[in-house]
N, C-alpha and C positions, 0 to 999 in steps of 0.2 A: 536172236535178232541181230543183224549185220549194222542197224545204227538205231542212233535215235529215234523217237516216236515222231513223227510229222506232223504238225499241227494242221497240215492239210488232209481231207478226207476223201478217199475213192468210190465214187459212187461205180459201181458193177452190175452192169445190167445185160441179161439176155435170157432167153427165155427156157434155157435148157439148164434146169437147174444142178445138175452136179456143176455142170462147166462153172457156173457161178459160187459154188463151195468150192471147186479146186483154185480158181483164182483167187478168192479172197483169202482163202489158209496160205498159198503163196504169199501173199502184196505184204497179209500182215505180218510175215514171217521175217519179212526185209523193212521192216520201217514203219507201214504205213497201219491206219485204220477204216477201213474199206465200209459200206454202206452197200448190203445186195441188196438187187430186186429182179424181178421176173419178166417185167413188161415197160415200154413207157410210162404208160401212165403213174404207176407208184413210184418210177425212177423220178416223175415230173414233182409228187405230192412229197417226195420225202428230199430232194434241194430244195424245194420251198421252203421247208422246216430247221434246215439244216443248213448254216450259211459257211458253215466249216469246210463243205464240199466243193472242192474247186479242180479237181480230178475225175474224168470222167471217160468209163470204158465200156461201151456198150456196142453187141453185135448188130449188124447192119440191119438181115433180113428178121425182123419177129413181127408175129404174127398178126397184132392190135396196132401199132403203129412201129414204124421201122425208125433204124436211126438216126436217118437223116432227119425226120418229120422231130424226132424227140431230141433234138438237139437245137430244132429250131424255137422247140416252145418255149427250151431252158434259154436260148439269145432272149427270148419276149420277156422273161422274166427276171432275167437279170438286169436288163437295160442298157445303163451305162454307168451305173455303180454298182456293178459285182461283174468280177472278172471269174473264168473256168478256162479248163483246155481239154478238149474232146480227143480222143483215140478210137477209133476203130475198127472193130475185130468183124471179119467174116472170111466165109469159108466160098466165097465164091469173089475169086478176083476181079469181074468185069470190071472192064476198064471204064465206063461208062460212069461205071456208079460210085470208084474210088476218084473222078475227077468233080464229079456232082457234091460229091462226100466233102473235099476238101474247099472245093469251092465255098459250100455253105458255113464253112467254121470249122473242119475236123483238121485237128495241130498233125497226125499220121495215123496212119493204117498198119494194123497187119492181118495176116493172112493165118487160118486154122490149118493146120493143129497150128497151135503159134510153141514160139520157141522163147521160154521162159525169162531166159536170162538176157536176150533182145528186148522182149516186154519193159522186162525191169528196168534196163538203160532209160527207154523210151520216156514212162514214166519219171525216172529222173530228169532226164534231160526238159520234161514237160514242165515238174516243179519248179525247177529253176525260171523258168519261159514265165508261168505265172508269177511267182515273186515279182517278178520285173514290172508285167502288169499292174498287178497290185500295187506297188509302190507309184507308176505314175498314177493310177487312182486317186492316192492317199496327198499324191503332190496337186494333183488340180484341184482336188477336192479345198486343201490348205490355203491353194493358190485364190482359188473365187471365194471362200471366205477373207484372206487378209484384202482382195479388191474391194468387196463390201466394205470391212471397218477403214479402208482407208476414204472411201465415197461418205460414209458416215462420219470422220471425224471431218471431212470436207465442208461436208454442209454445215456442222456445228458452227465451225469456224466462219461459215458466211454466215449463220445467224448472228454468229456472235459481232460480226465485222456490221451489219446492218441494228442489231441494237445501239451497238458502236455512233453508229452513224451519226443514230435521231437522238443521242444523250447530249444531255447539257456538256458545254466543254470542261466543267469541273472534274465531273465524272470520267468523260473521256481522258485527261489526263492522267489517270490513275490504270490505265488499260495496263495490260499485262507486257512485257517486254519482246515477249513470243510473236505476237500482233503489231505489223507495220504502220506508221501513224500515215494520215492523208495528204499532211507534208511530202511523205518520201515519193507516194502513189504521183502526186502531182508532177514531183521532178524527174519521173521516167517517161518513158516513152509509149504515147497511148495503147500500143498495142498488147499491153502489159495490164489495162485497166481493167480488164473481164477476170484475171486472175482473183481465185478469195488468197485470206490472207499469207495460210500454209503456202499456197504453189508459188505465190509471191518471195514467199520465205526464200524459198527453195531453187528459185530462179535467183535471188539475188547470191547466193550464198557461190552455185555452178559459176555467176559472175565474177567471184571471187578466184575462181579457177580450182576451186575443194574437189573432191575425189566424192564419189559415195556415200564410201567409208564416213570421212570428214565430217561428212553434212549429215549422216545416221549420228555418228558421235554426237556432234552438236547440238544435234536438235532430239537426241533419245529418242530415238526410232530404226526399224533397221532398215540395213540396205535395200530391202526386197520393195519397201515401203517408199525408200526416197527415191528408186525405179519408177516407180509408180508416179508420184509425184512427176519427175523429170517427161516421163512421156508423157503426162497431162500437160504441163510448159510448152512441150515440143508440139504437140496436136492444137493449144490452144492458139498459139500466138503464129503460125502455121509455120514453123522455122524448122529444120533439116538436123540441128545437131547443135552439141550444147557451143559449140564456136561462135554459132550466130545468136546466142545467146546474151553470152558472152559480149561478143562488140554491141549488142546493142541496150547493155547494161554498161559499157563504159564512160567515162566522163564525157566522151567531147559528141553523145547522142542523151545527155541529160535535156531539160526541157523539149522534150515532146517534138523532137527532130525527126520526120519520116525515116520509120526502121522498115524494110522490103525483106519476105523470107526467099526471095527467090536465086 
């Protein structure tokens, strides 16, 4: 075996069954662990099964449904969180059907008899092509989860700022230090009053002229988080960048002085 085992898996389909023994005693010979099949359809039943397979090599023309068609069921089934890359093999070059091929999702082509050690490249150079996918997957994926908890620790905070509210001022006095008092809300500038009490935080802090960094330190949270934050400031209050932020969190636009994001 010329490397390690690839956590990724090759599905090999076509209908001519040695071709699919000689290729997979090749693939596995260099790396990989390959998945044969005979037809689309068991190619279809067994990546359903199999979420390891992200490698995928199947001849054009077979007989039950062709490659094009079975590549297009594995797009349906994978959606938009599972990532593959398609290669395809046939023995008839038209030009027609290698631009159809590719059009529909196939990452390259090659041509029968194919030449082994071209194969092999290909496939590498594919793995790598996936990896990359995968990883932005794994980042959007990360990404519209941390958007939620930050929408959620959002609303907390307005809950907590409208319990706030309606509390006797004994209690309110005892509020947490994290949370802006209605004094401060007062002495800014109206267009700052729809903020809850985090993006208030967080605008006042950019006021201050902090970095990111800073304002994650600060307030224990990370950067990615007080981004968040920062472009809800920027969208709410309809301002351009944190400069006009800035000036209209400084002293001499205290008391509710028309701030213009324009």
């Amino acid at each position: 075996m010329n490397k390690l085992t690839s956590a990724i898996k090759v599905l090999v389909v076509d209908d001519e069954p040695l071709i699919v023994e000689e290729l997979c005693e090749f693939i596995e010979r260099n790396g990989y662990r390959c998945v044969p099949c005979q037809c689309g359809h068991q190619a279809i039943e067994r990546f359903s099964e199999d979420v390891n397979i992200g490698l995928v090599l199947c001849d054009l023309q077979m007989p039950d449904m062709d490659g094009i068609q079975m590549v297009q069921a594995l797009q349906r089934l994978s959606g938009k969180h599972r990532a593959f890359e398609a290669i395809m093999l046939t023995g008839h070059a038209d030009k027609q059907d290698v631009i159809k091929a590719l059009r529909t999702g196939f990452a390259d082509y090659y041509q029968k008899p194919i030449d082994l050690a071209e194969l092999l490249e290909g496939l590498q150079r594919q793995e790598v092509a996936l990896q990359e996918r995968q990883r932005n997957l794994q980042l959007g994926h990360l990404s519209r989860k941390l958007q939620y908890l930050c929408e959620s620790i959002d609303e907390l905070y307005q809950d907590l700022d409208k319990v706030r509210r309606g509390a006797s001022p004994e209690l309110a006095s005892g509020s947490v230090d994290t949370v802006l008092s209605e004094t401060v809300r007062v002495a800014m500038p109206a267009v700052f009053n729809q903020l809850s009490p985090r993006q208030l935080e967080v605008a006042q802090l950019v006021g201050k002229g902090q970095t990111n960094y800073q304002i994650a330190c600060e307030l224990g949270i990370t950067e990615n988080t007080v981004k968040l934050y920062v472009s809800q400031v920027l969208r709410l209050t309809h301002m351009h960048n944190r400069t006009q932020v800035a000036l209209a969190l400084s002293p001499g636009n205290a008391g509710g002085r028309r701030i213009t994001a324009h």
